[in-house]
Biopython code that builds the backbone (N, CA, C, O; Angstrom):
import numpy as np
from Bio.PDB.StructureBuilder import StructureBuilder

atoms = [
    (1, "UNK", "N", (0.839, -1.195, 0.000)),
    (1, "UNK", "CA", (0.000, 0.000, 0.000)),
    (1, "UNK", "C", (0.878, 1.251, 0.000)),
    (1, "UNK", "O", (1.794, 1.371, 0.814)),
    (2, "UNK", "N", (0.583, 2.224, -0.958)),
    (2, "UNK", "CA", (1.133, 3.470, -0.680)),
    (2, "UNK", "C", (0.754, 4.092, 0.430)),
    (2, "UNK", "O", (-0.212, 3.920, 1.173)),
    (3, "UNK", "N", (2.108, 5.230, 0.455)),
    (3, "UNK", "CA", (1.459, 6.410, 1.677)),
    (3, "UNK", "C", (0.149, 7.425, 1.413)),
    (3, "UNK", "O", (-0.331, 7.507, 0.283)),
    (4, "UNK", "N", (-0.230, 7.962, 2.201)),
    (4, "UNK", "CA", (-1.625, 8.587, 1.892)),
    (4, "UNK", "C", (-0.780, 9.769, 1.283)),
    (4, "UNK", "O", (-1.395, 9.982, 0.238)),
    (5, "UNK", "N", (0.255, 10.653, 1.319)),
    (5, "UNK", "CA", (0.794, 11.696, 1.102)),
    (5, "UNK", "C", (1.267, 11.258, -0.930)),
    (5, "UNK", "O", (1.545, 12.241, -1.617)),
    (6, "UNK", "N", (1.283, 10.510, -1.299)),
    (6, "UNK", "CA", (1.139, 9.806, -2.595)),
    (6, "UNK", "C", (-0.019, 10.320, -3.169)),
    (6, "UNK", "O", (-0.047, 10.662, -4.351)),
    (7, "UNK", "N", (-1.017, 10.404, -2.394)),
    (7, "UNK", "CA", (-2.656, 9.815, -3.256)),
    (7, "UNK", "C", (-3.140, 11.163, -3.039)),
    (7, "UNK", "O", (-3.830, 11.672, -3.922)),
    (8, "UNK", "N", (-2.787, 12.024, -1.637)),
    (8, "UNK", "CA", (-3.687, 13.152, -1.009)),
    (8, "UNK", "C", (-4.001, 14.316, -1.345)),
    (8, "UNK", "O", (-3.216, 15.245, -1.157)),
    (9, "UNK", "N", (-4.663, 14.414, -1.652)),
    (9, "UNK", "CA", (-5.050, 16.089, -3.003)),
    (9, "UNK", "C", (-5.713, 16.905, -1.477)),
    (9, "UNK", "O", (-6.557, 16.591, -0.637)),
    (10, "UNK", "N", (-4.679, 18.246, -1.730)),
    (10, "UNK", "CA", (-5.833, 19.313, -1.188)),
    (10, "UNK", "C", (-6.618, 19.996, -2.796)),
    (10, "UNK", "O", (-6.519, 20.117, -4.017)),
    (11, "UNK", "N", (-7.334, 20.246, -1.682)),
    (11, "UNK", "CA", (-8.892, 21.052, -2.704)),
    (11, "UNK", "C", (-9.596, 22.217, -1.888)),
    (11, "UNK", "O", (-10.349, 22.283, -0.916)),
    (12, "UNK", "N", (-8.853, 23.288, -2.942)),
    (12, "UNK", "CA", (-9.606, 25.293, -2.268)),
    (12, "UNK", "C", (-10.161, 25.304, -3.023)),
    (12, "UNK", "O", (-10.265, 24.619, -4.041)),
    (13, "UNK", "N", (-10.847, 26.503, -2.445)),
    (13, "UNK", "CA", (-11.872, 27.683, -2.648)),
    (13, "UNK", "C", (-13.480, 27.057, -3.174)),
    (13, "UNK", "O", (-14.375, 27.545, -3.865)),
    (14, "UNK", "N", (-13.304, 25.706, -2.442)),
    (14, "UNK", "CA", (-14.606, 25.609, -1.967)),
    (14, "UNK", "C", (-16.011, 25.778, -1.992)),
    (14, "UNK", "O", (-16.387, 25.241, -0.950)),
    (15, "UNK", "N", (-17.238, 26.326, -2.732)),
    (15, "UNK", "CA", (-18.401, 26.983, -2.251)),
    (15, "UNK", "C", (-18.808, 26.191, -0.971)),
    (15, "UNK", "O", (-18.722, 24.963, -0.981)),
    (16, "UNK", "N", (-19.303, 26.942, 0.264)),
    (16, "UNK", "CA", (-19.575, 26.519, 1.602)),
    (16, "UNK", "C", (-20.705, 25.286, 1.409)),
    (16, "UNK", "O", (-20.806, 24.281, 2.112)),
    (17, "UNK", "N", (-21.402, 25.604, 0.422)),
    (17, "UNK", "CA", (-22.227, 24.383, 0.150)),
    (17, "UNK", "C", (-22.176, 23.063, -0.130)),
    (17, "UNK", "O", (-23.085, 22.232, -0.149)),
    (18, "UNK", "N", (-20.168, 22.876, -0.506)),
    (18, "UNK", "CA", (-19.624, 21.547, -0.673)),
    (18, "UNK", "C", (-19.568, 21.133, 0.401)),
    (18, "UNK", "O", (-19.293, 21.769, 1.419)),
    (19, "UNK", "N", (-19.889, 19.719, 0.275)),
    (19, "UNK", "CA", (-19.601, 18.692, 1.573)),
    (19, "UNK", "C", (-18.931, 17.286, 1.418)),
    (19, "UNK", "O", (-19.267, 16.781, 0.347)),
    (20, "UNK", "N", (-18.205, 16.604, 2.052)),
    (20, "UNK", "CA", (-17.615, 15.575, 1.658)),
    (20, "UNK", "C", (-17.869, 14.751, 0.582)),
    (20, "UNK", "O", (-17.052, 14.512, -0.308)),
    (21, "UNK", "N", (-19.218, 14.225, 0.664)),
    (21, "UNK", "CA", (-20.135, 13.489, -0.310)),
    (21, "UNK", "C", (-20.324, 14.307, -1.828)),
    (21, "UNK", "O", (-20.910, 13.497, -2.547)),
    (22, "UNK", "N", (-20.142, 15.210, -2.382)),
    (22, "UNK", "CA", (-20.284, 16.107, -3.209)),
    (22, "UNK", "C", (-18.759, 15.924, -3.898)),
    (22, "UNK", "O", (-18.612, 15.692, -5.098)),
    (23, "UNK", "N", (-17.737, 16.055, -3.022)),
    (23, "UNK", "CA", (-16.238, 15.929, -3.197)),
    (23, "UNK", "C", (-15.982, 14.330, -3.602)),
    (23, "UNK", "O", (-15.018, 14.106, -4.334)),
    (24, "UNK", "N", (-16.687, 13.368, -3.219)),
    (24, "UNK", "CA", (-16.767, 12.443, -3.858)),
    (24, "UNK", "C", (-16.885, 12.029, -4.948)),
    (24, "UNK", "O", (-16.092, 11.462, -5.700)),
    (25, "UNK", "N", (-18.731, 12.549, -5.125)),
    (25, "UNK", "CA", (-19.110, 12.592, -6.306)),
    (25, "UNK", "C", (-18.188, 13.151, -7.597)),
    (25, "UNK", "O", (-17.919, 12.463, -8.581)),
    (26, "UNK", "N", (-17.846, 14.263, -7.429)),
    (26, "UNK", "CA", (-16.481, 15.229, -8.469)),
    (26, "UNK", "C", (-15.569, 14.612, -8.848)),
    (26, "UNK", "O", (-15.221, 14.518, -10.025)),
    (27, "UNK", "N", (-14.911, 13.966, -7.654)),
    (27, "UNK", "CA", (-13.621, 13.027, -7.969)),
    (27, "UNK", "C", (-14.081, 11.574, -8.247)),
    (27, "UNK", "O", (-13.111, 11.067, -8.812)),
    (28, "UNK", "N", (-14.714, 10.969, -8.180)),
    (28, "UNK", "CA", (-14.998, 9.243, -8.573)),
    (28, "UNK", "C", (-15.061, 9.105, -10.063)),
    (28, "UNK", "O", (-15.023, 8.010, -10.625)),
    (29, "UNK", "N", (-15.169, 10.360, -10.740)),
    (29, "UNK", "CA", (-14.747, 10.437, -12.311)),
    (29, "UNK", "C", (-13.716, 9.798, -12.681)),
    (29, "UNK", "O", (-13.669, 9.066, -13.670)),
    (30, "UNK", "N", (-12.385, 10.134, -11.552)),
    (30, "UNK", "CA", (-10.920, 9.873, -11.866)),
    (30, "UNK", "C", (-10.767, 8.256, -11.504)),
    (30, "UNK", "O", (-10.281, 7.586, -12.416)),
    (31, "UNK", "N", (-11.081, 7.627, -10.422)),
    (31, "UNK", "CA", (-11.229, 6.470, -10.049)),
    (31, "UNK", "C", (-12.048, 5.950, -8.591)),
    (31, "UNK", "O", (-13.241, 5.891, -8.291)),
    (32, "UNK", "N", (-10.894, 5.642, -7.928)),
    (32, "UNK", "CA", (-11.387, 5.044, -6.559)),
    (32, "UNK", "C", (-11.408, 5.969, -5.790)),
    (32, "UNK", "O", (-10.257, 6.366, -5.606)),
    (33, "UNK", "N", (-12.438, 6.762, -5.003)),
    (33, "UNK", "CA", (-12.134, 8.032, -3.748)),
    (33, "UNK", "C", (-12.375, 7.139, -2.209)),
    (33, "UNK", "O", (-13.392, 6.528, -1.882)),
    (34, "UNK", "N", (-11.293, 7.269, -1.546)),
    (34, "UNK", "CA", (-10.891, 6.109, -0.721)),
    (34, "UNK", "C", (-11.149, 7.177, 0.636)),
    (34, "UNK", "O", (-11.203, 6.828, 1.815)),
    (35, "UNK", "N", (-11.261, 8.295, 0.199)),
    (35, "UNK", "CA", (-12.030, 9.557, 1.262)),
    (35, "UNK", "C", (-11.624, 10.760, 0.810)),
    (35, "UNK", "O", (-10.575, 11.260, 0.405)),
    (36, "UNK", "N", (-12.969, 11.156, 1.027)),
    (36, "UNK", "CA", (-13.127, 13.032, 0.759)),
    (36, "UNK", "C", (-13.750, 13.581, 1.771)),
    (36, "UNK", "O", (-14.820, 13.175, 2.225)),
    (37, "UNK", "N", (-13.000, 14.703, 2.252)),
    (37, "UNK", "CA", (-13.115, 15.103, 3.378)),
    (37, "UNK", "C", (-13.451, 16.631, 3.485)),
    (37, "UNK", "O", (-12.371, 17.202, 3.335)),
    (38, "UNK", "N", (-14.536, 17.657, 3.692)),
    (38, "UNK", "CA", (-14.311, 18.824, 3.912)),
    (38, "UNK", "C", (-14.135, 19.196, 5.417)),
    (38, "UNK", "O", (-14.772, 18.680, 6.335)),
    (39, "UNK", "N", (-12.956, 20.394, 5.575)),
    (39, "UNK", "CA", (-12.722, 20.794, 7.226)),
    (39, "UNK", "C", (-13.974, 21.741, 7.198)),
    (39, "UNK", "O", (-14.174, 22.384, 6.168)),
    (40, "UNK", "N", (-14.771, 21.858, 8.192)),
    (40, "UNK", "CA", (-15.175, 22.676, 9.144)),
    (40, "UNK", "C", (-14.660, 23.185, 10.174)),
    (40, "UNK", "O", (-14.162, 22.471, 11.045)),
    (41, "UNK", "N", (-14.692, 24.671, 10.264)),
    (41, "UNK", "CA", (-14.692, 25.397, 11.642)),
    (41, "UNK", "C", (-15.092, 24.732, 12.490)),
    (41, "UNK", "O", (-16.237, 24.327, 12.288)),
    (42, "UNK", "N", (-14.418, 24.274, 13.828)),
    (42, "UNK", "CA", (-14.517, 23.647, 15.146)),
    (42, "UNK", "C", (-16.158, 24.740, 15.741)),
    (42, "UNK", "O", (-17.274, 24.327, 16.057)),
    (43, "UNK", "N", (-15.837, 25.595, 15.708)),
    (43, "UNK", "CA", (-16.906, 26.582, 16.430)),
    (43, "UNK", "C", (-17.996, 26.861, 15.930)),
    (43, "UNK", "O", (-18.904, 27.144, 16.711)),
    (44, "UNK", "N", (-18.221, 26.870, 14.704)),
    (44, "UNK", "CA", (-19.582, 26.911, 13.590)),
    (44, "UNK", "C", (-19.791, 25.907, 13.256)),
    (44, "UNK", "O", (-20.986, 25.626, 13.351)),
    (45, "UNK", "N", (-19.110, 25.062, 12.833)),
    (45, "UNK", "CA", (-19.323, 23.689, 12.167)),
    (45, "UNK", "C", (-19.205, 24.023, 10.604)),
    (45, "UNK", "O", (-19.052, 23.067, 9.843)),
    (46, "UNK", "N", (-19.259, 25.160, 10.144)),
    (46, "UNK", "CA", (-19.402, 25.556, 8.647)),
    (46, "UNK", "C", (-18.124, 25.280, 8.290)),
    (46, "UNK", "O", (-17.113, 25.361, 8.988)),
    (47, "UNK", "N", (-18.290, 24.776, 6.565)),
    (47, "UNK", "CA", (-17.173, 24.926, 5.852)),
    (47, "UNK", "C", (-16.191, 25.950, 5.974)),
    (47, "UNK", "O", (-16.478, 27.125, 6.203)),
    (48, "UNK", "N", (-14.796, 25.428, 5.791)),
    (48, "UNK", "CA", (-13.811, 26.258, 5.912)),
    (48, "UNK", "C", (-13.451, 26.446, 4.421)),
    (48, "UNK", "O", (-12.316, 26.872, 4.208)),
    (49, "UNK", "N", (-14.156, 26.220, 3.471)),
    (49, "UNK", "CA", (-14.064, 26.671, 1.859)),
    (49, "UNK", "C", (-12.472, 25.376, 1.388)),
    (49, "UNK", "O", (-11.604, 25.663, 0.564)),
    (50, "UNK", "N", (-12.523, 24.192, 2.102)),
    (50, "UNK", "CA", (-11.157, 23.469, 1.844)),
    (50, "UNK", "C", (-11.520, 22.125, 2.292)),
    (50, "UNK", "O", (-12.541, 21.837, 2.918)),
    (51, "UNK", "N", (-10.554, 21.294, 1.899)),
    (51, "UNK", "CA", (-10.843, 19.592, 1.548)),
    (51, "UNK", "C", (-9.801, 18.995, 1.181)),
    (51, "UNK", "O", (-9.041, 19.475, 0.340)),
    (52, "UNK", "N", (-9.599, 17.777, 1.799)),
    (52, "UNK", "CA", (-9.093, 16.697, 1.097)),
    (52, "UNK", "C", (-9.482, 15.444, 0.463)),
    (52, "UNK", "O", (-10.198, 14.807, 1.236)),
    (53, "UNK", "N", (-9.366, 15.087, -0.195)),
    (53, "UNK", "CA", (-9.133, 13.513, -1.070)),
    (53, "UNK", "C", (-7.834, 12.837, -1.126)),
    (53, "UNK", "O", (-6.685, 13.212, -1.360)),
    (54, "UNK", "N", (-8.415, 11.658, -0.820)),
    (54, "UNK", "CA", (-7.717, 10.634, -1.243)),
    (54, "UNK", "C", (-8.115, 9.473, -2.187)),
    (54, "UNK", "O", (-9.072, 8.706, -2.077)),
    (55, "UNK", "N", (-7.239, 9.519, -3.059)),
    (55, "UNK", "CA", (-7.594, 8.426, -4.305)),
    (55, "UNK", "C", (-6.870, 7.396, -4.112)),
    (55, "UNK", "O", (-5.982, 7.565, -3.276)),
    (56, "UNK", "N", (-6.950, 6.027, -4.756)),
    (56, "UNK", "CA", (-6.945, 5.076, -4.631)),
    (56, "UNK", "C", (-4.992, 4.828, -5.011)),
    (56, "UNK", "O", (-4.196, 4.321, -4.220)),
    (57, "UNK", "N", (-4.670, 5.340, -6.364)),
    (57, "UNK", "CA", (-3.904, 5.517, -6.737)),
    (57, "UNK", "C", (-3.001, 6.626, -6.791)),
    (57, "UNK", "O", (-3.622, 7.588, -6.340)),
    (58, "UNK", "N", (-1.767, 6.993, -7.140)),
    (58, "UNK", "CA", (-1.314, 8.126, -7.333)),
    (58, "UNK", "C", (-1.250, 8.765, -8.575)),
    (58, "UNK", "O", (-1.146, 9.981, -8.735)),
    (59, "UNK", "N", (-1.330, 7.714, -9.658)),
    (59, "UNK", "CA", (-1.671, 7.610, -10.832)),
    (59, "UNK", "C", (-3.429, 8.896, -10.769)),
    (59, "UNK", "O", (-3.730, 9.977, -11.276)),
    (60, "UNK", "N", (-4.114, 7.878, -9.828)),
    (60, "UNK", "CA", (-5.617, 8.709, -9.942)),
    (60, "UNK", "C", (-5.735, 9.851, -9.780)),
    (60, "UNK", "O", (-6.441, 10.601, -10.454)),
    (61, "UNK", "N", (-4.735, 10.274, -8.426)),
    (61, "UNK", "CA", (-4.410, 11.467, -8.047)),
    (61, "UNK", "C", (-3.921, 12.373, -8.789)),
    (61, "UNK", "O", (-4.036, 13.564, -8.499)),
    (62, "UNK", "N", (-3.226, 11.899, -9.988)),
    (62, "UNK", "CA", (-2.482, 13.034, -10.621)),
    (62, "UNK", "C", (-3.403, 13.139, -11.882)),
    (62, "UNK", "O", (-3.504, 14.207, -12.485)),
    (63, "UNK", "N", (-3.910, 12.282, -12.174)),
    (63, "UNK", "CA", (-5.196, 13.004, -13.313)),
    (63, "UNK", "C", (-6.172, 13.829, -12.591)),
    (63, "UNK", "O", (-6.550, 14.914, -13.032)),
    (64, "UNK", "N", (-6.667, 13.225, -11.266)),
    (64, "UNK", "CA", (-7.848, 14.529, -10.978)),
    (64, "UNK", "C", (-7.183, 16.025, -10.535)),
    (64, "UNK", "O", (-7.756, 17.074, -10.831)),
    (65, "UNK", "N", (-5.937, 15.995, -9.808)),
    (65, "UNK", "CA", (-5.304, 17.380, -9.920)),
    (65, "UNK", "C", (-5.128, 18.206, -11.430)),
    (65, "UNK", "O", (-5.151, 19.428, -11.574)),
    (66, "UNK", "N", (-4.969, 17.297, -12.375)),
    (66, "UNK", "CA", (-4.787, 17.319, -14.124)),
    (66, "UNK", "C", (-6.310, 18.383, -14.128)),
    (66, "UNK", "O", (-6.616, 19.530, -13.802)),
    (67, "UNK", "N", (-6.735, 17.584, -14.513)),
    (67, "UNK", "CA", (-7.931, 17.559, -14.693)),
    (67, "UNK", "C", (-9.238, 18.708, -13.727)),
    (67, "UNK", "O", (-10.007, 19.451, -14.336)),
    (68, "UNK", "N", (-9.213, 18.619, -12.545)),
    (68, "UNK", "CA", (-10.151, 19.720, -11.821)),
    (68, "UNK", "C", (-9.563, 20.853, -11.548)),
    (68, "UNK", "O", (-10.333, 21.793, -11.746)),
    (69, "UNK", "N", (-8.161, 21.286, -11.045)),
    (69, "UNK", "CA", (-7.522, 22.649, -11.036)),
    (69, "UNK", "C", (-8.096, 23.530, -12.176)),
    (69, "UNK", "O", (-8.028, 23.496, -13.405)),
    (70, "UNK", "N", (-8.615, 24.232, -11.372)),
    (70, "UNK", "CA", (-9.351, 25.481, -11.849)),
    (70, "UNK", "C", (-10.875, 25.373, -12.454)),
    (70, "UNK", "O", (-11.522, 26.231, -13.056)),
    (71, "UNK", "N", (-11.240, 23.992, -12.081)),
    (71, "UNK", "CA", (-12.841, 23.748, -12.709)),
    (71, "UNK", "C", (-13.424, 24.493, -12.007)),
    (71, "UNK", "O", (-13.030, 24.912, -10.919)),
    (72, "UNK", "N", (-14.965, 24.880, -12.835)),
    (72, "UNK", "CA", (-15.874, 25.568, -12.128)),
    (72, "UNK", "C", (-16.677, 25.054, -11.068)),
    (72, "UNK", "O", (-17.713, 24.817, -11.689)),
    (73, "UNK", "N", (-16.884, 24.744, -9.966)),
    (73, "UNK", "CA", (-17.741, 23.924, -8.983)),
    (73, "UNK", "C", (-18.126, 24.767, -8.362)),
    (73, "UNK", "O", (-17.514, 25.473, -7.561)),
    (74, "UNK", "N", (-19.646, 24.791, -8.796)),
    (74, "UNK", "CA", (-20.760, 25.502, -8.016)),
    (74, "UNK", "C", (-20.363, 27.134, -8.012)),
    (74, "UNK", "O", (-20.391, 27.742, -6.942)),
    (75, "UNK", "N", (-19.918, 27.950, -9.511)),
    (75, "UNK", "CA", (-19.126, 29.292, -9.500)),
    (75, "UNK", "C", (-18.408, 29.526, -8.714)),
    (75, "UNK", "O", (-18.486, 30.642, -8.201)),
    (76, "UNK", "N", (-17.297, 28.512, -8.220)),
    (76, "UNK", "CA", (-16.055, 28.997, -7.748)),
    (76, "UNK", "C", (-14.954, 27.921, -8.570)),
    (76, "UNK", "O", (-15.071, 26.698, -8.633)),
    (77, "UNK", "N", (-13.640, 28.932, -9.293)),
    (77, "UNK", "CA", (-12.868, 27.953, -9.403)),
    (77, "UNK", "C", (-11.917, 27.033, -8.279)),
    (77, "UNK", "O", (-11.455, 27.525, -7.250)),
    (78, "UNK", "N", (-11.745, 25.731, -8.660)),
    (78, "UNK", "CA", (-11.387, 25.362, -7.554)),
    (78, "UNK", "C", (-9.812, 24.887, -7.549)),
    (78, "UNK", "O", (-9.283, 24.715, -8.647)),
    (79, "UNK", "N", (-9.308, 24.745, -6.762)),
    (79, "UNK", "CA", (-7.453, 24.187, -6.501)),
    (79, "UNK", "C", (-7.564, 22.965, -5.944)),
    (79, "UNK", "O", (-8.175, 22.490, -4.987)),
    (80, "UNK", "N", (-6.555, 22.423, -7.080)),
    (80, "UNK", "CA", (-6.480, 20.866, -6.879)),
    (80, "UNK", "C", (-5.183, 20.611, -6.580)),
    (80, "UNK", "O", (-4.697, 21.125, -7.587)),
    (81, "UNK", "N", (-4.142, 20.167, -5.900)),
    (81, "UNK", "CA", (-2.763, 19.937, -5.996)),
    (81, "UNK", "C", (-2.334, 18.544, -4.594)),
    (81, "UNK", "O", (-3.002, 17.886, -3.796)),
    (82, "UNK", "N", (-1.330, 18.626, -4.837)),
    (82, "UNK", "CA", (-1.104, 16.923, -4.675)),
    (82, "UNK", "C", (-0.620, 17.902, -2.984)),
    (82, "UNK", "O", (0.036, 18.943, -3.012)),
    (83, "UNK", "N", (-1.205, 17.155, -1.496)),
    (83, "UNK", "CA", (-1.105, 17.590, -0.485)),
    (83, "UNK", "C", (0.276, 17.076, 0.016)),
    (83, "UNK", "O", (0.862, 16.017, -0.207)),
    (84, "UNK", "N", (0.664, 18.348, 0.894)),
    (84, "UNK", "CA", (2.324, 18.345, 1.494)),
    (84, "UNK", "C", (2.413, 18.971, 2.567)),
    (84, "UNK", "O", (1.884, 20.080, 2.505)),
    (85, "UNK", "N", (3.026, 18.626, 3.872)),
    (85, "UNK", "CA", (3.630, 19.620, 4.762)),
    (85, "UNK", "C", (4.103, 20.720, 4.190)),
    (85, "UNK", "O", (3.546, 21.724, 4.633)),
    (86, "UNK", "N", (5.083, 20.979, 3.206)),
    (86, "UNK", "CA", (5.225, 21.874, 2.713)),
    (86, "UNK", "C", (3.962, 23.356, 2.059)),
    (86, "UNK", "O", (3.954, 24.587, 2.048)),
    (87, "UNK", "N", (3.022, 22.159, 1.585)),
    (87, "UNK", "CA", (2.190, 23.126, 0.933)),
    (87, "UNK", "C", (1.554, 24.141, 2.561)),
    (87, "UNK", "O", (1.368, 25.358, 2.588)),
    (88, "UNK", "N", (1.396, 23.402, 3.442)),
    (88, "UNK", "CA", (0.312, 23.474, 4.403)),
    (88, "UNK", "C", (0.978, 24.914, 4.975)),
    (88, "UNK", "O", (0.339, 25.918, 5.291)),
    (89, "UNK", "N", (2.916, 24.678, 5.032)),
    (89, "UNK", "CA", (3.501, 25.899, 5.975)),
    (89, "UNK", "C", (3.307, 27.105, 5.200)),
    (89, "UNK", "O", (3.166, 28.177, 5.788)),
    (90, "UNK", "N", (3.280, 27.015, 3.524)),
    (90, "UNK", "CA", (3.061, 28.293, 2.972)),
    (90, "UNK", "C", (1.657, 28.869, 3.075)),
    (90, "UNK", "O", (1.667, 30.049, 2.725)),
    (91, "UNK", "N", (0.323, 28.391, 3.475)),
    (91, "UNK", "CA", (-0.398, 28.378, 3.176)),
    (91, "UNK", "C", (-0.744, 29.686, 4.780)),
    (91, "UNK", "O", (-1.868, 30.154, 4.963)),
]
sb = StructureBuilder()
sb.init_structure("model")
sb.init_model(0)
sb.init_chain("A")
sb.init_seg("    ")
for serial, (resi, resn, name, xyz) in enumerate(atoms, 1):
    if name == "N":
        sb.init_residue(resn, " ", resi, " ")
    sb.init_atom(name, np.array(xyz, "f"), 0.0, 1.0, " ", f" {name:<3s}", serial, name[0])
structure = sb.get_structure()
């Protein structure tokens, strides 16, 4: 089995109306979604406009980053890129 840091796509800018199951739906185009996850605010419970996936493959992973970076979902474009400690400290 690969590491999850292989497979793990973050996913911005969000519309608050996405929810895990929705992030599913989007990505199961590419292949296997082995979990999609949106964070919520601890204190609201509302979307924090951000998400992860994990695909089955890394192979899968790198077509749906291909592929959804910058799609339109629900009039917001959205950011797809392969998730990193690194990405997280610039962020």
């Amino acid at each position: 089995m690969q590491a999850n840091d292989d497979r793990k796509l973050f996913v911005g800018n969000l519309a608050w109306a996405v929810d895990g199951l929705d992030l599913e739906d989007i990505f199961k185009e590419f292949g296997v979604v082995e979990s999609a996850q949106v964070i919520n605010d601890r204190e609201t419970g509302r979307s924090r406009g951000f998400g992860f996936v994990i695909m089955a493959t890394k192979e899968e992973s790198a077509a749906a980053a291909s592929e959804l970076s910058g799609a339109n979902i629900d009039g917001r474009k959205i950011i797809v890129e392969f998730a990193s400690e690194k990405a997280k400290e610039e962020r």
